[in-house]
C-alpha positions as semicolon CSV with decimal commas, in nm:
position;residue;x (nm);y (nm);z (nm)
1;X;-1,186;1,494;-1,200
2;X;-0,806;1,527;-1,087
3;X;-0,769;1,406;-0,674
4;X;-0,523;1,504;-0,465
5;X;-0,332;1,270;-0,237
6;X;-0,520;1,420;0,097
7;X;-0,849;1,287;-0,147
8;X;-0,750;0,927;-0,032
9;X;-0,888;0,639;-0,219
10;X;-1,006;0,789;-0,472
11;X;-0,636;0,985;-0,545
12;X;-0,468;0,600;-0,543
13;X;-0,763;0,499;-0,781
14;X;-0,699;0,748;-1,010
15;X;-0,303;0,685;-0,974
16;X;-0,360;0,349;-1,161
17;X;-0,571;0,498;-1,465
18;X;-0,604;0,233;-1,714
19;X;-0,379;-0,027;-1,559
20;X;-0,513;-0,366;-1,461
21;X;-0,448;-0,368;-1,045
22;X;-0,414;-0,739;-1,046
23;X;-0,086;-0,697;-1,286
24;X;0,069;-0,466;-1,083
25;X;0,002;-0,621;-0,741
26;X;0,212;-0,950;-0,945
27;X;0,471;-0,728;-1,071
28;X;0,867;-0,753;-0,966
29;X;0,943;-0,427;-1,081
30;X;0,926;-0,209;-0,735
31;X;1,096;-0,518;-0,567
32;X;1,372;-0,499;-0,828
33;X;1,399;-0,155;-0,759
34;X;1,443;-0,173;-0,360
35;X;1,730;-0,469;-0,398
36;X;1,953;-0,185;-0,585
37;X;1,936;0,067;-0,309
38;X;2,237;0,025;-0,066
39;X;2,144;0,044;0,300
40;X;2,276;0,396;0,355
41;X;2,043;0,552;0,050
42;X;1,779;0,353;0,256
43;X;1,812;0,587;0,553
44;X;1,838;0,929;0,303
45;X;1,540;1,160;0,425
46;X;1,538;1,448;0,118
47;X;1,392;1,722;0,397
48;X;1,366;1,710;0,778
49;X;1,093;1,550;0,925
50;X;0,987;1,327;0,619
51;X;1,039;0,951;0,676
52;X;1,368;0,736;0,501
53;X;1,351;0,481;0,200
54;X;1,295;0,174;0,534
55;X;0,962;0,373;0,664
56;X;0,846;0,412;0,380
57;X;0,866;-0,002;0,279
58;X;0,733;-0,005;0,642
59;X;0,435;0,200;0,567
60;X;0,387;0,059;0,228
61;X;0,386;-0,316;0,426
62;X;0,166;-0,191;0,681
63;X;-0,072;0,013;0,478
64;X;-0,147;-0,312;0,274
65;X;-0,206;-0,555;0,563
66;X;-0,474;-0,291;0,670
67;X;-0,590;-0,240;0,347
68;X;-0,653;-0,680;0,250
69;X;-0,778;-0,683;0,600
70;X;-1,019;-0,429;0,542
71;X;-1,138;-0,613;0,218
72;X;-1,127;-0,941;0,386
73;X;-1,390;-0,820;0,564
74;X;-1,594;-0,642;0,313
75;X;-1,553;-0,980;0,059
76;X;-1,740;-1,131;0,373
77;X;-2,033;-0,931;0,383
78;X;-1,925;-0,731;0,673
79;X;-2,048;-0,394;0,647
80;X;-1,952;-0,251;0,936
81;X;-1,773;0,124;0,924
82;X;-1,406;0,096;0,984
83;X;-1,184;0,414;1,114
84;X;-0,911;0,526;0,950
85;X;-0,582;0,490;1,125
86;X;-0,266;0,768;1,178
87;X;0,016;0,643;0,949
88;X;0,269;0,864;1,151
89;X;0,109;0,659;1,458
90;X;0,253;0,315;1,314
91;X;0,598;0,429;1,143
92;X;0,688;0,643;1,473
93;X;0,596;0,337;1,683
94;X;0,774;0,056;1,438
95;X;1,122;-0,063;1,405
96;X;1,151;0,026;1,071
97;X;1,485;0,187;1,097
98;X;1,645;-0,067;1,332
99;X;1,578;-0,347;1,078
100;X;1,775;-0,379;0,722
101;X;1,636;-0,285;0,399
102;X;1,672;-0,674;0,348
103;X;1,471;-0,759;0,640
104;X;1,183;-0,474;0,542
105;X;1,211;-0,597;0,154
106;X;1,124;-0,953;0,269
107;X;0,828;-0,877;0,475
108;X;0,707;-0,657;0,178
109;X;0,724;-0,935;-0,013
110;X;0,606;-1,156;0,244
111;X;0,240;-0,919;0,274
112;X;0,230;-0,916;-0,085
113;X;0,230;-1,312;-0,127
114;X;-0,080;-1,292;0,109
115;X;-0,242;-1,048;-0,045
116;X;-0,187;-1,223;-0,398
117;X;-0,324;-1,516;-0,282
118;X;-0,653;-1,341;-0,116
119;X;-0,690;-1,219;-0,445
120;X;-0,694;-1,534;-0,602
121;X;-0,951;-1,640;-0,374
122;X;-1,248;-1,434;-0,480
123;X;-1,499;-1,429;-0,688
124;X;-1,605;-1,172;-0,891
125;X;-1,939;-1,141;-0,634
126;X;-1,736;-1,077;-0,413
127;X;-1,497;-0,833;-0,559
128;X;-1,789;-0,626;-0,587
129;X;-1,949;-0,630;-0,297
130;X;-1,954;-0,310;-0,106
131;X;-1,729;-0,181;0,194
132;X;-1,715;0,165;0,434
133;X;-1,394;0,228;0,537
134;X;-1,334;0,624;0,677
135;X;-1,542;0,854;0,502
136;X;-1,599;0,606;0,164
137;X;-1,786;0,339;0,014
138;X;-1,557;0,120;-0,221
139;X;-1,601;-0,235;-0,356
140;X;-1,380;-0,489;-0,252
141;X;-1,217;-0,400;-0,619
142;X;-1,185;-0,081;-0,524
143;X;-0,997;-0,126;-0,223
144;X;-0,736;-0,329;-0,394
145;X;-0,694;-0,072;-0,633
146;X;-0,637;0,203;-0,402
147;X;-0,408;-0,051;-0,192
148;X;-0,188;-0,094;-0,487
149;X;-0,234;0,300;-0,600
150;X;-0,116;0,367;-0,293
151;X;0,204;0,202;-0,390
152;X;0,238;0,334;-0,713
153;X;0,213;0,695;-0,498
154;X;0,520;0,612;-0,301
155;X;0,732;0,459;-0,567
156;X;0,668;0,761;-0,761
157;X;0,786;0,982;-0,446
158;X;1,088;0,762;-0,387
159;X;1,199;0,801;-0,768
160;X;1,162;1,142;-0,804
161;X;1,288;1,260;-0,467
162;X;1,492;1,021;-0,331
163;X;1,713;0,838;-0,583
């Protein structure tokens, strides 16, 4: 079955196909990427109304502090239903464009140290174990890959529209 992005989770899932999301959540090559673009091509918006190179790092960031929080919880056995949240909500209210690409690419990195290190922290109990976030049920494995999916979606955006 092919997903479409407005599919959610399962569209980032199916974004990673056979790769192993603990390799890419490791990988350099996105940060790489980001440290060639020059400020101004990190303020480029390729149509009105869609967000600059800086939201989306912003969103990216954000998006995967939500995400590790939501499996922090589920790798605890909390199975409580969480919302979903507005993305245009948290880039419209963030700083994202006052702040350098340098300052964004560092927090990125920053969130994804984190996240790498939850990682390394579970077990594979508790990568299975079962969460409900919005309208799905997803394993704590799951969630990661659709965290890092999700990033793969963007990158894949910025590339083919934006540089």
């Amino acid at each position: 079955m092919e997903y479409k992005v407005q599919d959610g989770f399962p569209y980032y899932i199916e974004l990673l196909g056979t790769a192993d999301y603990s390799q890419l959540f490791t990988s350099q090559d996105n940060f790489a990427l980001l440290e060639t673009i020059s400020e101004e091509q990190a303020k480029y918006r390729y149509a009105a109304g869609k967000w600059n190179i800086k939201q989306i790092i912003g969103h990216i960031t954000d998006h995967e502090r939500i995400m590790t929080y939501r499996a922090l919880r589920f790798s605890r056995k909390d199975t409580t239903q969480l919302s979903g949240y507005d993305q245009n909500l948290f880039v419209d209210n963030s700083r994202f464009d006052e702040l350098s690409l340098k300052q964004l690419i560092t927090d990125f990195k920053n969130v994804r140290a984190a996240t790498n290190s939850f990682i390394g922290s579970l077990s594979e109990l508790q990568l299975n174990l079962i969460g409900y976030a919005w309208k799905y049920e997803l394993t704590v494995k799951e969630f990661l890959k659709a965290t890092v999916g999700h990033e793969v979606h963007h990158f894949k955006i910025i590339k083919e529209l934006y540089l």
